[in-house]
DOGUDO-702930 format. One record per residue (C-alpha): residue number from 1; x, y, z. Coordinates in Angstrom, 2 decimals, decimal comma. Layout:
PT  NUM  X  Y  Z
...
end
This chain:
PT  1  37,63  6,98  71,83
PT  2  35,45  8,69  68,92
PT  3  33,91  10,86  71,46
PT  4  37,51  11,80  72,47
PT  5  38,45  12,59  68,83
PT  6  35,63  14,40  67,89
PT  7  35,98  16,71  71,33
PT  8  39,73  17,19  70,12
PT  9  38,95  18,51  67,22
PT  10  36,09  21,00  68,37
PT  11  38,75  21,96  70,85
PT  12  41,36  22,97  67,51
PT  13  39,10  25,02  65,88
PT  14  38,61  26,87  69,29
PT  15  42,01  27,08  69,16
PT  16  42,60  28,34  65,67
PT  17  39,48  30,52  65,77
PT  18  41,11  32,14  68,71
PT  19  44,57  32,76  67,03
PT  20  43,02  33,88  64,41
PT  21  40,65  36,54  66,15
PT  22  43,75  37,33  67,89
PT  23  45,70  38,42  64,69
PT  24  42,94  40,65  63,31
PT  25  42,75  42,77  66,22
PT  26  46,74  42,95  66,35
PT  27  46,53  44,30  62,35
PT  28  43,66  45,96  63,75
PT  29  44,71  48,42  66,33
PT  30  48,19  47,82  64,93
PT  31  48,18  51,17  62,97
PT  32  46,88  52,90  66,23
PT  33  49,89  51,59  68,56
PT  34  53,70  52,95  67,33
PT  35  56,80  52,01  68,59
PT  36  59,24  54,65  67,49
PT  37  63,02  54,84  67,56
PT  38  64,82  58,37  68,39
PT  39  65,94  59,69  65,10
PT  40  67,72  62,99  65,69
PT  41  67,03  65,96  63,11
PT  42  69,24  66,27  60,15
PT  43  71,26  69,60  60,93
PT  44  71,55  71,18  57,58
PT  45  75,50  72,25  56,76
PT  46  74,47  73,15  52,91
PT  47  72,36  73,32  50,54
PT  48  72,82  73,04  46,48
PT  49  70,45  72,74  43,48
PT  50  71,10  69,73  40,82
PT  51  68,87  70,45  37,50
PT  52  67,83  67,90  34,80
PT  53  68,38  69,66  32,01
PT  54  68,02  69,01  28,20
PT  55  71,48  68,38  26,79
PT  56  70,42  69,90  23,33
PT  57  67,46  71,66  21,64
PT  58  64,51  68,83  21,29
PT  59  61,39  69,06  19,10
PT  60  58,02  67,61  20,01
PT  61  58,91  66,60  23,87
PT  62  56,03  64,97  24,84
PT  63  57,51  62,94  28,19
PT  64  60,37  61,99  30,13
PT  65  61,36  59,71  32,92
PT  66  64,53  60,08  35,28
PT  67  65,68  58,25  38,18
PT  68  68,21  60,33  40,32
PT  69  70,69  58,45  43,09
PT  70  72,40  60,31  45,90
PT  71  73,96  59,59  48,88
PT  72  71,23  58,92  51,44
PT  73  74,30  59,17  54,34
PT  74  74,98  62,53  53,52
PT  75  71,96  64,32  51,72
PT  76  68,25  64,80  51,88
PT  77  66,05  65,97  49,14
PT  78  64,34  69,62  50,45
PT  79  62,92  69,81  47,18
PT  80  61,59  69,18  43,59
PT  81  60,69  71,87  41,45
PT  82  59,35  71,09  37,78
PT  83  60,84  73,00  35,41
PT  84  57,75  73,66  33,19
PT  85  58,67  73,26  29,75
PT  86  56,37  70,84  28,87
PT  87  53,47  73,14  29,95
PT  88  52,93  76,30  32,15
PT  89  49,86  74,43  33,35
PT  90  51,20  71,74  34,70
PT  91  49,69  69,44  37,89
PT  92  52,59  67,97  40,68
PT  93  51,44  64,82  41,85
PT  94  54,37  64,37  45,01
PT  95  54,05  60,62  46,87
PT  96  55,36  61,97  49,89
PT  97  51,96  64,45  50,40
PT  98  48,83  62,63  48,86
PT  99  46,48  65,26  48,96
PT  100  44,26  65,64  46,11
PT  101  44,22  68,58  43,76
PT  102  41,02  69,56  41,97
PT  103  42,54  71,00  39,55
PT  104  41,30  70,05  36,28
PT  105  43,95  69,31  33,38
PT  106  42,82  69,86  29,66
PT  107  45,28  68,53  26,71
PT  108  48,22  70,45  26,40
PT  109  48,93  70,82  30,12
PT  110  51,25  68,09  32,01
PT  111  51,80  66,06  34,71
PT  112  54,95  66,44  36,83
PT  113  55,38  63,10  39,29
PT  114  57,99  62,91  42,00
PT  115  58,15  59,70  43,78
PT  116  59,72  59,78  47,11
PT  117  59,08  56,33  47,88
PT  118  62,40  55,12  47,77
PT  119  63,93  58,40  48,43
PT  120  65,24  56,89  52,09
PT  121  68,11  54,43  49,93
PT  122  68,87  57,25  47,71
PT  123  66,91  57,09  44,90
PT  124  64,12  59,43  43,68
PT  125  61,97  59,17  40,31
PT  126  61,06  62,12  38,42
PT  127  58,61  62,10  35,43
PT  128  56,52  64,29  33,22
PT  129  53,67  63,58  30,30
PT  130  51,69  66,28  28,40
PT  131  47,72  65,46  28,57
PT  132  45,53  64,27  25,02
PT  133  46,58  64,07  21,44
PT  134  48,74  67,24  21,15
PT  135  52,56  67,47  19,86
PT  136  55,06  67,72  21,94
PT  137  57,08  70,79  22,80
PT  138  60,71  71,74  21,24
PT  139  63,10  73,83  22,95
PT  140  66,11  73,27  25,96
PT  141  66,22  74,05  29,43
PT  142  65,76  73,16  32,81
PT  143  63,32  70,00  32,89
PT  144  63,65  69,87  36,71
PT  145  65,17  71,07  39,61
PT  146  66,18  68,93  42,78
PT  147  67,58  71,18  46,25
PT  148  69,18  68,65  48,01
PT  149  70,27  69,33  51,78
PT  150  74,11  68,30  53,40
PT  151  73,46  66,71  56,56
PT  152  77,05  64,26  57,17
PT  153  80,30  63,53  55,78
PT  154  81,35  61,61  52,89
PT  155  80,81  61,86  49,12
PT  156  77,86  63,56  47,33
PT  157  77,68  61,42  44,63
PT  158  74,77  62,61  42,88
PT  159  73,89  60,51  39,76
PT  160  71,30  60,52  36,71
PT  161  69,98  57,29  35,79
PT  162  67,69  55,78  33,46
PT  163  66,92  59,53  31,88
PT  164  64,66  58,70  28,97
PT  165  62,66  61,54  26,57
PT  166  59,81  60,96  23,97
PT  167  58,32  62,37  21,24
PT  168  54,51  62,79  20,97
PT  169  54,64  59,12  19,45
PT  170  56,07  57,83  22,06
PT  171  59,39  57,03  20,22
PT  172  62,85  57,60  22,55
PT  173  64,52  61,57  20,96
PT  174  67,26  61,89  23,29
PT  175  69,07  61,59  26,85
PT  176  68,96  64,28  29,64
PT  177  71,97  65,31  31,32
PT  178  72,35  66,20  35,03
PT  179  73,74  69,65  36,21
PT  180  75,87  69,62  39,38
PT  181  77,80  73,32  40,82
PT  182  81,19  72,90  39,61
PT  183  82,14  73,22  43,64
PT  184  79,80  72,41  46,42
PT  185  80,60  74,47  49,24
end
């Protein structure tokens, strides 16, 4: 009977030494084996800009955050343009393309981050930060610029959310508004 037990138990860790193996080379060779579903192209009916703006004159802008929701049914973000008042030297770091840029930034000059991560349920985050110790910048204008494509039917339903600016010490100055044409045609 112990000789029985003991085999029964060499024979389990066979076992889960096996299943084990077995998983690794499925995460393995996982990434080189796709199963894809037919997604047709999004046919483009229209196009329109949406800005970020400022909705008054700031001083000392250091940052600022925004999270924009669309309609994922209906539109797709072509692009993101920063609207460079923070700095004329300013790096784009964009999730959807990680390539590196070897740029380097000294203080003064900013960096402009678009996520695109969730971008797919209709959500995309937009920031900017000037670099070092330095003040902020004061003026109004165009922080950034979204192009978003028409693809389908239904409501555009572009939104600004969370929309937060700072001063150089790091203290909340005011709230951004969201431009939208009067008429999207």
């Amino acid at each position: 009977m112990k000789g029985y037990l003991n085999y029964t138990k060499k024979e389990h860790s066979y076992i889960a030494a096996s299943l084990f193996l077995l998983v690794m080379l499925g995460c393995a060779f996982a990434e080189y084996v796709s199963v894809s579903t037919a997604h047709p192209e999004h046919v483009i009916s229209k196009k329109f800009n949406v800005g970020i703006v400022l909705s008054s004159e700031v001083n000392d802008l250091y940052s600022w955050q925004a999270v924009v929701t669309f309609n994922p049914n209906v539109l797709l973000v072509l692009e993101v343009e920063n609207g460079g008042i923070l700095s004329p030297n300013s790096l784009t770091f964009d999730s959807s393309n990680l390539s590196s840029d070897s740029r380097q930034l000294e203080p003064g000059d900013s960096l402009f981050i678009a996520s695109y991560d969730d971008v797919e349920l209709g959500k995309l985050v937009l920031a900017e930060t000037k670099i070092g110790d330095v003040s902020g910048t004061s003026g109004s204008g165009a922080l950034a610029t979204i192009t978003f494509g028409v693809f389908g039917h239904g409501s555009y339903d572009v939104q600004l959310l969370d929309a937060l600016l700072y001063d150089s010490n790091l203290n909340l100055i005011t709230q951004l508004s969201l431009t939208t044409p009067a008429e999207i045609s």
